[in-house]
N, C-alpha and C positions, 0 to 999 in steps of 0.2 A: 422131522416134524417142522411145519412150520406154522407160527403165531404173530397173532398183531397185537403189539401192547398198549391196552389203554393207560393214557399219559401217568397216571399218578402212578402206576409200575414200574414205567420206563427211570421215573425218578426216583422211585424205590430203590431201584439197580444202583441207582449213583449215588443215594444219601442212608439208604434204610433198607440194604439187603436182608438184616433180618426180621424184616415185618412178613418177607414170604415163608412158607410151610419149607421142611427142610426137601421134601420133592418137588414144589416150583425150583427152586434154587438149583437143584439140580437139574432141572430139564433147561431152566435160563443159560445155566453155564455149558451143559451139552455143545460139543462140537457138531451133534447133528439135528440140533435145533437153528430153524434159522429164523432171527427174528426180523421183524419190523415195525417201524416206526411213521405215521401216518405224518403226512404233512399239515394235517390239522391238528395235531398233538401241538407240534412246532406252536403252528398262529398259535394255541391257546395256552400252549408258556409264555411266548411273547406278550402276549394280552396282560396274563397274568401280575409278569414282570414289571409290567408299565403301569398297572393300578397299584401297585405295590403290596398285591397277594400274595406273591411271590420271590422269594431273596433268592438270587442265583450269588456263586462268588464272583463272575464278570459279568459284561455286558454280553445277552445273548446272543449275539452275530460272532464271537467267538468262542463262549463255553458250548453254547449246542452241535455246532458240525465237530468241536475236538471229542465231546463226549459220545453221538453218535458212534463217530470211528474206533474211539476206547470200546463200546460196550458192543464193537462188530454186528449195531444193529443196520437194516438198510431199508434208506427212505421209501415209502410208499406218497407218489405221487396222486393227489386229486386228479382225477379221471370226468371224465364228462358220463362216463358210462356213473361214477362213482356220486354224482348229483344229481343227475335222475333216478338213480335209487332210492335218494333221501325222500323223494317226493311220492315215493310207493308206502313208503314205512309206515304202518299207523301209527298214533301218537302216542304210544306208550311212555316215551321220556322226552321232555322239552330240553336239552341240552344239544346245541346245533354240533359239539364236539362229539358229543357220543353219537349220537343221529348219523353223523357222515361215518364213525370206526363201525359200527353196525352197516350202513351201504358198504363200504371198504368189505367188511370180511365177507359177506353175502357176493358180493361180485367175485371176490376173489380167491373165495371157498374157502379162508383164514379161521381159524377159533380165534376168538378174544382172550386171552389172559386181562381180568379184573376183579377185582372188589364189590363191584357195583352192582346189587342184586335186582335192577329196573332194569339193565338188557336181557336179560334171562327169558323176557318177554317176548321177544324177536326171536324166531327163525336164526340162530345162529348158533354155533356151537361156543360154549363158554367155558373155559378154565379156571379154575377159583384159584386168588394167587394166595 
């Protein structure tokens, strides 16, 4: 199986694995799940980081590529295909991060593992973590 994690997941994995159900947890640790991680995730930790929404333990140009590689998840590149998608979406959620993981999985035929019951709205398949 493969899944795209919306961000506050991905950081789940790393601070708060027991906020998922005890069968996310296990599909996340699966060897035959294979996960990804949008590259708009990223920017919108970094963002985060820098308003000071966000406490990482380092600075993120090194906690996030070692964490990445720890939780064997793999980057999902901003696509051109993946921003003219956002501009099809109707506006169900104003959040420019979810907006592009919603194009992301619609292009890329992904479910979403999240929390966030305003994608549920879109055309896409949703995993509740």
């Amino acid at each position: 199986m493969r899944v795209l994690l919306d961000t506050h997941c991905w950081l789940w994995m790393l601070a708060a694995p027991d906020r998922f159900t005890p069968e996310t947890r296990e599909r996340l640790e699966s060897p035959h799940t294979d996960l990804y991680l949008s590259s708009a995730s990223i920017w919108e930790i970094v963002i985060k980081h820098a308003l000071g929404r966000l406490h990482l333990p380092m600075r993120p140009a090194e906690y996030l590529p070692s964490r990445v590689a720890a939780t064997r998840t793999t980057p999902l590149p901003i696509e051109h295909s993946h921003a003219l998608r956002v501009g099809e979406l109707p506006p169900h959620h104003r959040d420019p991060f979810d907006r592009m993981l919603v194009a992301q999985a619609q292009v890329e035929g992904l479910p979403i593992l999240t929390v966030d019951p305003q994608l549920a709205a879109y055309d896409v398949e949703i995993l509740r973590a």
